[in-house]
Structures are given as C-alpha cells and as structure tokens.
C-alpha positions as CSV (number, residue, x, y, z in Angstrom):
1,X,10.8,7.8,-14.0
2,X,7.3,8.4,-12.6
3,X,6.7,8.6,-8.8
4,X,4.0,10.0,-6.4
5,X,3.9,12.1,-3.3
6,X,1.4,13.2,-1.0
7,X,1.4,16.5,0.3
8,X,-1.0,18.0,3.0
9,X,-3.3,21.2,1.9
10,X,-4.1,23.7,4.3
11,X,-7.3,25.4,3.0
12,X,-8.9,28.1,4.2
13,X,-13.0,27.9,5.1
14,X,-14.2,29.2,2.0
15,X,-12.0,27.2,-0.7
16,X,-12.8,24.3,1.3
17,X,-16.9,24.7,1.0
18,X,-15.6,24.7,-2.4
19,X,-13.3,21.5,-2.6
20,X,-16.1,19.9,-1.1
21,X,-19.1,21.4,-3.8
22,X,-16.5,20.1,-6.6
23,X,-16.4,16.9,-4.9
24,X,-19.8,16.2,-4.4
25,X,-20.5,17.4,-8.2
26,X,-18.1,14.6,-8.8
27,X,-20.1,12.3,-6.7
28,X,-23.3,13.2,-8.3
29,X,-22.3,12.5,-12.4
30,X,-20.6,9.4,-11.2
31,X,-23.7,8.0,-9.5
32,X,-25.3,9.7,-12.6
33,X,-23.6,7.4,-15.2
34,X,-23.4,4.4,-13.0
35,X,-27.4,4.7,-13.4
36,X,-27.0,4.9,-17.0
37,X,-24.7,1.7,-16.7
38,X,-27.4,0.1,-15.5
39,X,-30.1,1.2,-17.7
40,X,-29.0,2.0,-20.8
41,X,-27.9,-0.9,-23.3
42,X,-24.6,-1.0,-24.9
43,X,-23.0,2.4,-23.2
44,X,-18.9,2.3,-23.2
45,X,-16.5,4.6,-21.8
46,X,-16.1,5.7,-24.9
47,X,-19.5,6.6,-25.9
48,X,-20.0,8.6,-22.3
49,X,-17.3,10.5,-22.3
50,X,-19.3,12.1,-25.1
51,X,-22.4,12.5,-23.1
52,X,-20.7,14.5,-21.2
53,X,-21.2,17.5,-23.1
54,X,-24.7,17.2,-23.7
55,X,-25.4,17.0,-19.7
56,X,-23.6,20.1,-19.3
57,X,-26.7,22.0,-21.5
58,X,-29.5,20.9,-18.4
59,X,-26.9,20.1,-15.7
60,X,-25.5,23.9,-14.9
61,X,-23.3,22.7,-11.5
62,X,-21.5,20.3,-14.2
63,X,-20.0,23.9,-15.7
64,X,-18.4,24.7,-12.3
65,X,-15.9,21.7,-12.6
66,X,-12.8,21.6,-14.8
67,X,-14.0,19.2,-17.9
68,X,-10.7,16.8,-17.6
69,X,-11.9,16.5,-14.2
70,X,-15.2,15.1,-15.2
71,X,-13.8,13.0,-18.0
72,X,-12.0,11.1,-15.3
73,X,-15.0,10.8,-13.2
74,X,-16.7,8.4,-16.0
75,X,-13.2,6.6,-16.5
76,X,-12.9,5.9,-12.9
77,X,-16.5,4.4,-13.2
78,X,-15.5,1.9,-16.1
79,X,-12.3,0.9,-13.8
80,X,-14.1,0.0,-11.3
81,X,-15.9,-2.3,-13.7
82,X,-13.3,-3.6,-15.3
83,X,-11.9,-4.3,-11.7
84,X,-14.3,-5.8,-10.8
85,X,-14.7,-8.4,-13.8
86,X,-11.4,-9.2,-13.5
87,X,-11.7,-10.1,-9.7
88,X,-14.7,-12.3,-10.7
89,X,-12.6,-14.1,-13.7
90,X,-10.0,-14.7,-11.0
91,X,-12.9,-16.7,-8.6
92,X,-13.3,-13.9,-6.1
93,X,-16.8,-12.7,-4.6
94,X,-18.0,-9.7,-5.4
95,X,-20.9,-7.6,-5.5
96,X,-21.8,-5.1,-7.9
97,X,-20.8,-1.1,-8.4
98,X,-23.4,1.1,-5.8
99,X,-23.9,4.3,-5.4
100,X,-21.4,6.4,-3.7
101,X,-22.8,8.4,-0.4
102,X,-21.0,12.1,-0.1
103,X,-19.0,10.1,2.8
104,X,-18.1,7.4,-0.1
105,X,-17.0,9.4,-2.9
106,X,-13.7,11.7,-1.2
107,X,-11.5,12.4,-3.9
108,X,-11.3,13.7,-7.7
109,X,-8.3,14.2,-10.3
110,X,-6.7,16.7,-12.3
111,X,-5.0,14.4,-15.4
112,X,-2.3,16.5,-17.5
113,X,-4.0,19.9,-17.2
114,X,-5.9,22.7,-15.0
115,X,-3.2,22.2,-11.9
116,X,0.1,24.3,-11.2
117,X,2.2,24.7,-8.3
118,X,4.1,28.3,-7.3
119,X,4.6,30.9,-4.9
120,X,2.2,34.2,-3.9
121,X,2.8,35.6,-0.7
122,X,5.7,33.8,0.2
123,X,4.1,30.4,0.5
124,X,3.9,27.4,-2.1
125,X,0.3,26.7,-3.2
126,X,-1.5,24.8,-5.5
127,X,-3.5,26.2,-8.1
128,X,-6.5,24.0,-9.0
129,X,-8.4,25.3,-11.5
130,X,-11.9,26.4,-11.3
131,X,-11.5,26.4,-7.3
132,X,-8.4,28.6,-6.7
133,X,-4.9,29.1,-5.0
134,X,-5.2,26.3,-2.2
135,X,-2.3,26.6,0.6
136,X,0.0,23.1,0.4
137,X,3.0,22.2,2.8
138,X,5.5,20.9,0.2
139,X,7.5,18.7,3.0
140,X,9.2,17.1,0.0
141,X,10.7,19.4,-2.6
142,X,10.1,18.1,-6.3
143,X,13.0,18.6,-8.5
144,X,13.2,21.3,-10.8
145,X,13.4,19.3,-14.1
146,X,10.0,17.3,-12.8
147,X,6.8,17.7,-14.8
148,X,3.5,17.3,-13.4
149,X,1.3,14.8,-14.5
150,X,-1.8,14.4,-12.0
151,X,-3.2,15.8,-8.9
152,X,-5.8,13.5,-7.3
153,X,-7.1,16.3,-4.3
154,X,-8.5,13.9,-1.8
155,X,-10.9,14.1,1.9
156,X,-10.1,11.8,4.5
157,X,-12.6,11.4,7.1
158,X,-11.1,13.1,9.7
159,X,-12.0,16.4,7.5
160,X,-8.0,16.7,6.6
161,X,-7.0,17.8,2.8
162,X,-4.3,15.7,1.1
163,X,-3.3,16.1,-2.8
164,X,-1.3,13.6,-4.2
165,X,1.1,14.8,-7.3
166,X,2.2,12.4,-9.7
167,X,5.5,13.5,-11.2
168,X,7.9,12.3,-14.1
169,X,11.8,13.3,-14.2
170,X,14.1,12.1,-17.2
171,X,15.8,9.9,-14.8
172,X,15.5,6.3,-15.9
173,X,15.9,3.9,-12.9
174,X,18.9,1.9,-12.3
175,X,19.8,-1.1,-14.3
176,X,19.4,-4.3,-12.5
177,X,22.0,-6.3,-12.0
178,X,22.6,-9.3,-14.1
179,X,24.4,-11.2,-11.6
180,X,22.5,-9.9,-8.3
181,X,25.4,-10.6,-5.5
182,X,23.3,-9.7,-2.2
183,X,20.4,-11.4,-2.2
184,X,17.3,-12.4,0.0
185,X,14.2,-14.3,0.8
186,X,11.5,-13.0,3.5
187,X,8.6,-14.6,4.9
188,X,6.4,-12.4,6.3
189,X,3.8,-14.1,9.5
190,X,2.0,-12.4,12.7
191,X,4.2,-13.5,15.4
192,X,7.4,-12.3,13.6
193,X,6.6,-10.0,10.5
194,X,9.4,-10.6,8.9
195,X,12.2,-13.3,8.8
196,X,14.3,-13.3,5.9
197,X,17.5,-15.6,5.1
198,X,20.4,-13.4,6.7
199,X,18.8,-14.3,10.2
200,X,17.1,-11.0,10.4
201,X,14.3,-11.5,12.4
202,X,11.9,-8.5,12.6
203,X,8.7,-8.4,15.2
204,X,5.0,-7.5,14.5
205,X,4.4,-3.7,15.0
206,X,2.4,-3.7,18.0
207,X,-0.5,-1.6,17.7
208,X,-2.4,-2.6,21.2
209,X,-2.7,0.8,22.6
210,X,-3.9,2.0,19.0
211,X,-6.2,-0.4,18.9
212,X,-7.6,0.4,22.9
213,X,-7.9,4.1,22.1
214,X,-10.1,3.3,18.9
215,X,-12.1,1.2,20.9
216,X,-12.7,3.3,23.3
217,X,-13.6,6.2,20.7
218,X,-15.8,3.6,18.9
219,X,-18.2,3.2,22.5
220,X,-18.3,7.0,22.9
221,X,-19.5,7.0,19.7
222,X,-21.9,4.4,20.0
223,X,-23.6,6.6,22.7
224,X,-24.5,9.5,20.9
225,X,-27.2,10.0,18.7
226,X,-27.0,8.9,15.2
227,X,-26.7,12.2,12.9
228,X,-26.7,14.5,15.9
229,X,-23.9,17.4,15.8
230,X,-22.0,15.4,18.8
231,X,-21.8,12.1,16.8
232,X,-20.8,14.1,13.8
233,X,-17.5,15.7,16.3
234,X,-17.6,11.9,17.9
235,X,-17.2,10.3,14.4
236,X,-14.1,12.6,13.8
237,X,-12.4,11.7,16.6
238,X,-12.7,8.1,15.7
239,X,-12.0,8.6,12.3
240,X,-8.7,10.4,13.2
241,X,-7.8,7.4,15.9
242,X,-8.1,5.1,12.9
243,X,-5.8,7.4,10.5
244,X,-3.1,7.4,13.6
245,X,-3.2,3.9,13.5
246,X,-3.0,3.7,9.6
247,X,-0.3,6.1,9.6
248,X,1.7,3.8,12.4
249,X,1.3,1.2,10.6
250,X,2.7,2.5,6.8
251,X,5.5,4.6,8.5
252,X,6.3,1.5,9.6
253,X,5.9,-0.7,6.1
254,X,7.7,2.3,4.3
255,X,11.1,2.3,6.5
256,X,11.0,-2.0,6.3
257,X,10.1,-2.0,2.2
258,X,12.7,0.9,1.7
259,X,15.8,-1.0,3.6
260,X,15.3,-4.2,1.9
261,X,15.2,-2.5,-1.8
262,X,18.2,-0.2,-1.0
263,X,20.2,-3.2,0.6
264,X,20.1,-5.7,-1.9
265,X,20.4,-6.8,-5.1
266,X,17.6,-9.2,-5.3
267,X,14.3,-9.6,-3.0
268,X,12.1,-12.3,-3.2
269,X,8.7,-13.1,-1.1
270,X,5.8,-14.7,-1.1
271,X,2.8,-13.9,-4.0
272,X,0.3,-14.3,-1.4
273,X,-3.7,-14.6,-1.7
274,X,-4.5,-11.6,0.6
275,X,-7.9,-11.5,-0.4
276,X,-8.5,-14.9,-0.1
277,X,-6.9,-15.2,3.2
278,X,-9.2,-12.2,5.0
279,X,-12.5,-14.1,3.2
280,X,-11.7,-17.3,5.7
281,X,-12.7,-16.0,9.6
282,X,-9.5,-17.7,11.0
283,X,-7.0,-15.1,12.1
284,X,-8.7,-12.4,9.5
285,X,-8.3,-9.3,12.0
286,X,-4.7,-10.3,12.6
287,X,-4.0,-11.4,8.6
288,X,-5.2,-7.5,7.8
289,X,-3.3,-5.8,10.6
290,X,0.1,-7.5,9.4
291,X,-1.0,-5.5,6.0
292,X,1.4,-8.1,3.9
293,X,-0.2,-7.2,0.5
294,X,0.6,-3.7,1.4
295,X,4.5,-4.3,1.9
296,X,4.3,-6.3,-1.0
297,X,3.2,-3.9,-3.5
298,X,5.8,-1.1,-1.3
299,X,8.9,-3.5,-1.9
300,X,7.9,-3.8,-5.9
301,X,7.8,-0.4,-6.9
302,X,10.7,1.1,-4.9
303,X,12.5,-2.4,-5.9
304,X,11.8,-1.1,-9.5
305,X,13.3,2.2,-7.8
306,X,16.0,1.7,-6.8
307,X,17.0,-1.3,-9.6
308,X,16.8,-4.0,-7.6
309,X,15.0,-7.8,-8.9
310,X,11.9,-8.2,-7.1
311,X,10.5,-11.6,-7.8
312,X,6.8,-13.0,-5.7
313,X,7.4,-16.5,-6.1
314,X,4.6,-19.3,-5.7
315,X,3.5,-19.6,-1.9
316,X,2.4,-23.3,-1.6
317,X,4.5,-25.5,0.2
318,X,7.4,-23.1,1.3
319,X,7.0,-24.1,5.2
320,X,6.5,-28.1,4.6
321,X,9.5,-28.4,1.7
322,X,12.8,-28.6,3.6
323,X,15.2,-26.0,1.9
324,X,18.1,-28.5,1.7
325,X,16.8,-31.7,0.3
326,X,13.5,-30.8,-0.8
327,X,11.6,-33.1,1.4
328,X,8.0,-31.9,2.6
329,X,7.0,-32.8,5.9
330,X,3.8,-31.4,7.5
331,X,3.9,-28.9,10.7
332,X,1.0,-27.1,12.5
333,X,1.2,-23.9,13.5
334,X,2.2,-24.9,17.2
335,X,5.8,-26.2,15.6
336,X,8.3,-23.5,15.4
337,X,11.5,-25.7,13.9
338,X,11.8,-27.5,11.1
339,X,13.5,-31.1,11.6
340,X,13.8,-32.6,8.1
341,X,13.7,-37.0,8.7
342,X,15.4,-37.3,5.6
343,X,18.6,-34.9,5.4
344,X,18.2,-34.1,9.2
345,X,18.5,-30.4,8.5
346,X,17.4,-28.3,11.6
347,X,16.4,-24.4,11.2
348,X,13.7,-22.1,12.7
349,X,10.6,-22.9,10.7
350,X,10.3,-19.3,9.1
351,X,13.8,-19.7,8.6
352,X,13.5,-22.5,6.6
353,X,10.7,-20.8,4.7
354,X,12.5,-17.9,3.5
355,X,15.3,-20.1,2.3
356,X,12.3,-21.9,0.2
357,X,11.1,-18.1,-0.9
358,X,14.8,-16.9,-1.8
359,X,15.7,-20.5,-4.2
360,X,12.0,-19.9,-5.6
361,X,13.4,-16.4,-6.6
362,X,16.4,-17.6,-8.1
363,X,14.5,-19.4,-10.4
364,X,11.8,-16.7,-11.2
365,X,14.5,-14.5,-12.1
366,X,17.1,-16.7,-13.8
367,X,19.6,-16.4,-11.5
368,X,22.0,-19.5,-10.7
369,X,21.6,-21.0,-7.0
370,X,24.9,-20.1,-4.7
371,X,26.1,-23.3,-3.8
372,X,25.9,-22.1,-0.1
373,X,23.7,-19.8,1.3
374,X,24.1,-17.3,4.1
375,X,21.4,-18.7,6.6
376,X,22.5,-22.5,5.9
377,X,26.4,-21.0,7.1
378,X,25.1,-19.9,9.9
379,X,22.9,-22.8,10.9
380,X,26.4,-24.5,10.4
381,X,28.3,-22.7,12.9
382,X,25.0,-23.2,15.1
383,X,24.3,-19.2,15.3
384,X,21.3,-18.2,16.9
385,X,18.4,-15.5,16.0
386,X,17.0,-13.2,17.9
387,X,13.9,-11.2,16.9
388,X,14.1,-7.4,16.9
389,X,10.9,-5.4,18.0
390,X,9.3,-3.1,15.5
391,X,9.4,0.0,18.1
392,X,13.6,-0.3,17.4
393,X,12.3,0.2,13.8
394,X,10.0,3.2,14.5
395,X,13.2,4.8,16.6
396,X,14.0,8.3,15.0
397,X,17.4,7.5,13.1
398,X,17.3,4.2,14.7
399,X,20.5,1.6,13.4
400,X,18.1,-1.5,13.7
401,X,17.6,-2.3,10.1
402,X,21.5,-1.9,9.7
403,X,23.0,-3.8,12.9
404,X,20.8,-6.9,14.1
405,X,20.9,-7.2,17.8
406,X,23.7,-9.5,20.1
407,X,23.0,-13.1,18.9
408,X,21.4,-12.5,15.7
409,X,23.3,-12.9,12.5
410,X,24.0,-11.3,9.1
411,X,26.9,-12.5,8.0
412,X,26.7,-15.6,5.6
C-alpha cells in the first residue's frame, strides 16, 4: 500500500541558498524545454529526456542537480500537457503552458533514488543528494518495513520547507465488504457542509476572522512599494495569513473525510463539476471556500484505505427527485424542505438529497437497496436535526463526529 506524508524541513542558511539554486535550475530547463515545445516539431517526452544529456555539455549549472531529478523536470512538462488536453477534450477553458516565474516554479522530486532518511547528531535528517544532510521533523514515524519511493522537496510562499515522502509497506488494504452493512449518503452545500442520511448535520467551517486578517494584510501590502524590501516582508506576512487559512481549512476536511471512511462500510456523494461551478460568478468565492472537490478526492483515497466502497454518483436531480417515490418537483434555493405532492413525503431538503446520493450509491456499487433506510425511520418517528458547528469539529479530542448533539439523530 502506497501513502504520502508531509514533513516540515528545517534548513539551515546555507543549504537553503542551495535548495533554492537547485530549484531555480529546475525552473530554468523546464521553461528551457517548454520553449523547445513550442519551437521544435515533433519533440516527445521521450525524445527529450535524451536531450538531456547533450545540454549538460554547454549548460554547466545542469551538472549540479541529481539527473533523476532533471528527468522528472521534462516529465512534469509533458503532464501538464497531457492535463491539459484532456481538460480541453472534457469542454473546459484553458490556456496554454507559460513560463514559470522563480515564484511559480516551488518544488522538484527525487523518484526512486538520490534521497535517504537517518540519524547524525542525534537528529533525523534527510539526505538529498547533490545538496546535503537537510534537518526534517519526522512528526509521523514511517514504519520500519516501509520503502521510500519519492521525495518531492517543496517552497511555500511563506519561505517554509516542506518534503513530502511517498512510501510503500507490504500491507495490502482491507478487503471491502461484499455486503457493506453501515452505510451513507452526504450532500455537501455552503450553509450546512455536510448532511448525510443518519441526520448528521455538520456546519460550514467559518473562516470570517481568517478571512479579516488576510484582508487586512492584503491593504498593508497594497501600500508598499512594489519590489521594495518592505513589500517583500509585507508579501510574507500575507502569504503566511493565506497558508493559516489553508491549513484551517484541510485540518478541518482531514478529521470530517477520515470519520466518515473509518465509520462505515459504504460512502457515497456527489461527482460534482467543481471546475465548472467556480467558472459561473454566482456564489464562486463561497463554492471554492467549502473546498468540496477537496473532501472528495480526501474521502476516496482513505475510503480505498481503510476498505471502505466509495462511490461519486451522478449529481443532477438529487435535490428535485423525492427519495421515496421518485417524483421531481422544482425548489429554489430559498426552500429548505422537501414536500413531495405525490407520496406526501416531508424531509429537510438536504436531507432528502443525501437519501437521493446514498440509493444512487447503491446502485453504482451493486449493492441491494435496504427496504428501510435510517433517515426515512427517523423522519417516521418525526425526529428532528440539529446542525453541529465545525468549531465542535476542530475541538482537540472533541466527541462531535461520534455523538450528534440533543435532538439530532443517528440511529435508523
């Protein structure tokens, strides 16, 4: 099983001139072959991976950096490309590949090779090589029987180190259940974040005094002058206002995605259109802050994890189509309950929804419907739902995502 981690690295002054010398090398021969992308007719990844050695005969600085690092430089280039043609087959817009600015380009790899972690001194470093023994705080341990696989060493704006270790153990992950026993829908929205079909009704992280403070750096930083050594300090501050709220944000993702994947048997949401959705100006800033396509891809791969059935089922029509009789029946935003006409089933709309979601997953899996479900029970015994705010999540060792509040239920 194959899993990464991110570790923080804690260079000293010199090996950090040098990080960043390798990095901009980097920069430099991917903006190099890009241009020969452009120029050149008929080059592959292939046929410039070769090229590589010939540059290395005029281009001395190419010398100073490990050559499986470089290799993956011109790979990374062809990615992007193929990224990008598949996005277009797919009827996104999009641009073209430009060239990467040193504040662009932050990161290179080490693939199978030229990396080790051990201990000199009494402290754990990493050994990259070609740069040197860089300090690392190993707040995970990696098992003993691990092998290493990649380092991607990366900048973020605020100046900070990170690498992030790819690992494999001879673990295989859990088998699936073939009959999946606990199972649930969610629909994720901006008022709530989450609702899923045991009642569970989870509120939007608020990030408001986030959100004040960047906007506060950002004007401080508008003041200065452009290049000038106080924008450059200016610029750090903000970029390390918008990593707080990043890291806010995906502590808070990681505890919800990890619950839900250790909890149950099967999970099923939404395959949303993220993209699509933050191209329309309507509700884009608050589409992006709720960061769905982020807790999707999080629930897949520790669903995959931990063995549980992960299924993204069709989207369209999960908040019209009444979960009991099937019946669509329009309802803007403004109306919060569903009242079929037909069967004259009554739920809270997301509820509703994430009963939709959770019989759209039955069938993308191949499991058999329960004849009841656990939401439908309680809308039976006329039990009531009551949100719980995302600060209760964020609580060191908080119970919220394992006892739901007075009035809320989780019982089916």
């Amino acid at each position: 099983m194959r899993r990464t981690h991110k570790y923080r690295l804690k260079p000293p002054d010199a090996l950090r001139k040098e990080l960043d010398r390798h990095r901009d090398i980097c920069r430099q021969a991917y903006n190099h072959f890009l241009h020969r992308l452009n120029r050149v007719e008929g080059t592959s990844r292939y046929d410039e991976l070769g090229v590589l050695t010939d540059l290395k005969e005029w281009w001395d600085a190419l010398g100073d950096v490990y050559s499986r690092t470089l290799q993956n430089v011109v790979e990374r280039l062809y990615d992007n490309l193929e990224t990008l043609h598949r996005l277009k087959e797919e009827g996104h817009r999009v641009g073209h590949l430009r060239w990467k600015s040193p504040r662009e380009y932050r990161s290179f790899t080490y693939r199978q090779s030229g990396f080790k972690l051990h201990e000199t001194g009494g402290r754990t470093v990493l050994s990259l090589s070609k740069i040197g023994d860089v300090p690392i705080t190993l707040h995970r341990e990696i098992p003993d029987d691990a092998a290493l696989k990649q380092v991607t060493v990366k900048r973020e704006p605020t100046g900070e180190w990170f690498a992030s270790i790819s690992i494999e153990t001879g673990d295989d992950p859990p088998a699936k259940p073939d009959d999946p026993e606990k199972c649930v829908g969610i629909d994720v929205g901006i008022l709530k974040f989450a609702h899923d079909t045991d009642g569970f009704a989870l509120g939007s992280l608020d990030l408001s005094d986030e959100r004040n403070r960047l906007d506060r750096e950002h004007r401080k930083l508008s003041r200065k002058e452009h290049g000038s050594n106080n924008w450059e300090q200016q610029r750090k501050v903000v970029a390390k206002r918008h990593a707080d709220l990043k890291r806010k944000r995906r502590d808070f993702l990681h505890r919800v995605s990890a619950y839900y994947a250790r909890e149950y048997d099967l999970v099923a949401v939404e395959d949303l259109n993220i993209s699509g959705m933050l191209e329309s100006p309507s509700n884009s800033r608050n589409t992006a802050s709720a960061a769905w396509g982020e807790f999707r891809r999080m629930l897949e791969y520790k669903c995959e994890r931990e063995g549980t059935h992960f299924a993204a089922v069709r989207p369209g029509g999960t908040t019209k189509e009444c979960s009991r009789c099937g019946v669509e029946t329009d309802k803007p935003l403004w109306v919060r309950e569903h009242s079929c006409p037909a069967c004259g089933f009554q739920a809270d709309r997301d509820a509703n929804a994430a009963r939709n979601i959770l019989s759209r997953g039955f069938d993308d899996v191949g499991v058999v419907h329960p004849e009841r479900t656990p939401s439908e029970t309680a809308t039976a015994v006329g039990t009531t739902v009551s949100p719980v705010p995302a600060r209760r999540v964020m609580e060191q060792g908080s119970p919220a995502l394992n006892e739901c509040p007075q009035g809320a239920s989780r019982a089916g």
